[in-house]
N, C-alpha and C positions, 0 to 999 in steps of 0.2 A: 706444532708444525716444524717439519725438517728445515734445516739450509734453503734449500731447495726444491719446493714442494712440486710436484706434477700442477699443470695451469690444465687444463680441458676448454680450448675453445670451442663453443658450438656455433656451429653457420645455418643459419636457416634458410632455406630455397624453395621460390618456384617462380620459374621461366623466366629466370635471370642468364639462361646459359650465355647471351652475349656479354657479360657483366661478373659470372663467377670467378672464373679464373685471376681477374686482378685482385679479389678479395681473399681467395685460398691464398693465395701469392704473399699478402702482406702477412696473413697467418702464419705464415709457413716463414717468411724473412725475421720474425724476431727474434732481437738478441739474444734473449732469456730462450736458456736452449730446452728446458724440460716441459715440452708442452706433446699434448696428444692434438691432432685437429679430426674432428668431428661435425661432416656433413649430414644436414639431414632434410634430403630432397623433396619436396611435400607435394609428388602427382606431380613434379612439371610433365609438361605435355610438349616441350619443344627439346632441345637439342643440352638441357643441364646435367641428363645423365652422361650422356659420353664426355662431356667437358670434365666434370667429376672422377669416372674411370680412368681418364689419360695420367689421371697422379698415384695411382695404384699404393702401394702400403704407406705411402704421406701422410696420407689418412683414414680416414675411417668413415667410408659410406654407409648410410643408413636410407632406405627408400622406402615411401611411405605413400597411401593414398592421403589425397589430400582433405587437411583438418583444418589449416589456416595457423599461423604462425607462434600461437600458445601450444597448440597441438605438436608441432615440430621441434618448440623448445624441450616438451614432454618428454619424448622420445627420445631427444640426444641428452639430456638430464639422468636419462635412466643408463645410458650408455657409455656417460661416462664413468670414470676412476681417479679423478684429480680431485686435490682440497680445495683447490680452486677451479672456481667455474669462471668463463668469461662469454661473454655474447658476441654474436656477429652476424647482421643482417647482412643477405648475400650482394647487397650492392654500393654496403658503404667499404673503407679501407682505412686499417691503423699503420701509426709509425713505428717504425721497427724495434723502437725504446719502450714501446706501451706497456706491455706485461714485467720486462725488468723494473719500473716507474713502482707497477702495480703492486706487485710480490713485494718490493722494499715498503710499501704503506703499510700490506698488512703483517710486517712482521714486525713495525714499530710501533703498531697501534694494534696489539692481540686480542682490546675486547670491540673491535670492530668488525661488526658481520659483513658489510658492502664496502666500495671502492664508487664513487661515478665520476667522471669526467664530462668535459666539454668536446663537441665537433665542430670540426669546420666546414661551414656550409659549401657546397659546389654545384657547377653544372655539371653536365651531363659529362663532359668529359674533362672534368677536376678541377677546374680553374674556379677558383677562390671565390665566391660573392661576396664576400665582407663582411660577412657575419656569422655567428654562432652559434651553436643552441650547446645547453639554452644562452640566451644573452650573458645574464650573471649567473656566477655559481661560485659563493666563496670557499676558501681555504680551510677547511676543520673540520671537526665533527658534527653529527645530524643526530639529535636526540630522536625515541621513538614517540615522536610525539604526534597524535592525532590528527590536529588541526593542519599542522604543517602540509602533511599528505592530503587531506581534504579537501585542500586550499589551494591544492597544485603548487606549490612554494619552493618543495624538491622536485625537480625537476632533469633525469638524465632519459636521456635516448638509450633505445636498446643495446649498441655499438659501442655504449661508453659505460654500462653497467657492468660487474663482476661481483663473486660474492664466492664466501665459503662454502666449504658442500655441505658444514654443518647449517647454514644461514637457510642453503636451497631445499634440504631434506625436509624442514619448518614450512614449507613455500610451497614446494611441488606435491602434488601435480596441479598446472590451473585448470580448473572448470571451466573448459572450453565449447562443452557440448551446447551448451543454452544458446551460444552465438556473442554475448556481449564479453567475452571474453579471447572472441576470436585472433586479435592482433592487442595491441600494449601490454604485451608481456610487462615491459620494463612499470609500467605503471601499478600493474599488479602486485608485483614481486617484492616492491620497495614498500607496497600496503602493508604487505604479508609480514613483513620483514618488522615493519614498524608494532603493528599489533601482538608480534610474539616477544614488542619491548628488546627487538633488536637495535643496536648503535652504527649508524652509515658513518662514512667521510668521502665528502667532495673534495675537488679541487679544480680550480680554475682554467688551470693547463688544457688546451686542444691538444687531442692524442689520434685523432685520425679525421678524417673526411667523411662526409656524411653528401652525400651524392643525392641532387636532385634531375629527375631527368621525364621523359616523353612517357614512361610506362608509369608513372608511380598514381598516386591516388589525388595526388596535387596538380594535376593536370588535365585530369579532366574536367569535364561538364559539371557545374553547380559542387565541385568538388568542395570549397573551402565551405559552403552550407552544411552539406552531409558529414565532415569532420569537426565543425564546432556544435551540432548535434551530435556527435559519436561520442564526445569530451564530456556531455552534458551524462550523457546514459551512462558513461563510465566512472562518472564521479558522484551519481545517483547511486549505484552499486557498491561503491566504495563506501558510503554513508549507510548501507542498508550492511553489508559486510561488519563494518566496528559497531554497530550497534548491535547486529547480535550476540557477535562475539564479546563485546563489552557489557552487554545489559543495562546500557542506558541509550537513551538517545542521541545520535550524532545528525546534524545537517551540513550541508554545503553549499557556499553561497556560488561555487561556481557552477552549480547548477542550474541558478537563476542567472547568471550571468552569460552563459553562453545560450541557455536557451532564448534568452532578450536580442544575442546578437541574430540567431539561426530563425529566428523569428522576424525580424525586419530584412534579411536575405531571401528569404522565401515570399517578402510582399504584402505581410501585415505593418500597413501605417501603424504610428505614433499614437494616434488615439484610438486602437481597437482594443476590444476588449481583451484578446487576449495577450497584448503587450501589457500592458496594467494589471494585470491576473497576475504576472511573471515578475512584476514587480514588488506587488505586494508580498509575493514569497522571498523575493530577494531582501526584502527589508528585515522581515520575521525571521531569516537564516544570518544576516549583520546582528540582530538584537542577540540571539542566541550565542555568537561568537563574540559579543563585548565584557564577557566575563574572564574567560578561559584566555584569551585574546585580545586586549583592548586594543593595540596599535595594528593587529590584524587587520582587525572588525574595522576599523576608520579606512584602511585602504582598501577592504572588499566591500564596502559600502560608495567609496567613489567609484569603483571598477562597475560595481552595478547602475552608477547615475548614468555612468558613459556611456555604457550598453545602451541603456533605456535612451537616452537622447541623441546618441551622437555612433551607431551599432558602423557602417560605413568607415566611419578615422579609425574604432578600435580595432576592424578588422584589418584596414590598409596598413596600423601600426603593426598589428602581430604578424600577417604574412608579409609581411616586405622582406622579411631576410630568405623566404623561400623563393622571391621572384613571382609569385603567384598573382594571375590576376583573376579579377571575378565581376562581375556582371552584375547587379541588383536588379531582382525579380520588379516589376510594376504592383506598387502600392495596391496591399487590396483594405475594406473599409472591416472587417472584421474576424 
């Protein structure tokens, strides 16, 4: 890697046009001045292209029918030219220090493939909620180890992920056609990353804003049900993913863990059958991680009591730092 390597930010978009321009903005303001930026507008249908046009060779527009947010990383991945890659969802915003911050990690740490950081949660119009995603996230290196990723343990947002073009070349393209790879790139890519026995390193540091607001998926109707079932099918896949590739058997307890919570949101009581189905597998996936995992396995074995008893506390614990509120479905008996 040069002094000074090329950074490739990519933005990903659709029908943020009231919301891009403050994100190309902080793209475009950082300090570390060798970066190319790289929109790639996926089918909006509102006002993002012209927003996009008015910055003329700034960047580099890319216009696409719309595939959904894997599909859009796709496309700007292939268009870049930088050793570094960085992400950028079109409605969150970095500080201006971000990529200088970045570029100094991976040139002190050369067998490091990723970079992830923390966000600072916001409202719709930036003003701080208090919290961060994720919550914790220490200082050092991320071995490529299985469980970790299985277990959701790593954990960065798409806004704060970055990685090598050698790291992405290993990774890209996602399998976005099936559908269950339509959105969490960052969840993917950190899989991919791990199973090719790649090396990450976090840091605890907020390096931008991560914007919640009236359009997003967290505001809708029965939204926080349809997202902790999204988590569930995504970390199904991930277990189905290192098993083939590995040729052994891999499970995830947070598959039974979130399906326990998405489960009593949508109105099955405590004693139906199929909250107890959900359990019993959550049990059978702690047994299977008390080997590989022992101090894992004891806290994804409380994480699934909680589900099972108490799905309500764990969900108002986890979304609170998004503001989110939610409604529980009427108990059904099976």
């Amino acid at each position: 890697m040069t002094d000074m390597p090329l950074v490739s930010i990519i933005i990903d978009n659709y029908n943020y046009g009231h919301l891009i321009a403050e994100t190309i903005d902080s793209a475009l303001a950082q300090t570390y001045p060798n970066i190319e930026v790289i929109v790639v507008d996926d089918g909006s249908t509102d006002n993002s292209r012209e927003v996009i046009a008015r910055y003329g060779d700034r960047v580099i527009p890319v216009f696409k029918e719309n595939g959904g947010q894997c599909s859009a990383f796709n496309v700007g991945f292939a268009a870049s030219h930088g050793d570094i890659i960085a992400l950028l969802d079109s409605d969150d915003v970095w500080d201006p220090e971000k990529i200088a911050l970045m570029v100094d990690i991976f040139q002190r740490y050369p067998e490091v493939g990723w970079v992830g950081h923390k966000l600072t949660i916001t409202d719709a119009k930036l003003n701080s909620l208090g919290y961060t995603f994720p919550d914790l996230l220490p200082n050092g290196p991320v071995p490529p180890d299985p469980h970790l990723h299985l277990e959701r343990m790593v954990r960065v947002t798409v806004s704060g992920l970055l990685f090598r073009r050698s790291a992405g070349e290993r990774a890209f393209p996602i399998p976005y056609e099936s559908g269950t790879w339509r959105t969490c790139a960052d969840v993917y890519l950190m899989s991919m990353f791990a199973i090719e026995g790649i090396w990450g390193y976090t840091l605890e540091e907020s390096l931008g804003l991560y914007r919640q607001h009236p359009g997003q998926e967290f505001a809708q109707p029965g939204a926080i049900a349809r997202r902790v079932e999204r988590d569930a099918v995504i970390s199904e896949a991930l277990a189905e993913i290192w098993t083939r590739r590995k040729g052994r058997r891999f499970s995830s307890t947070t598959v039974y863990k979130h399906r326990l919570v998405a489960s009593a949101l949508t109105g099955h009581a405590i004693l139906s059958g199929e909250r107890w189905r959900l359990l019993a597998g959550g049990i059978r996936s702690v047994v299977d991680l008390v080997r590989p995992h022992p101090r894992l396995a004891v806290r994804q074995g409380l994480g699934i009591a909680i589900a099972f008893a108490f799905p309500h506390w764990w969900t108002r614990r986890v979304f609170r730092r998004f503001g989110t509120q939610f409604t529980p479905q009427p108990a059904a008996t099976s």
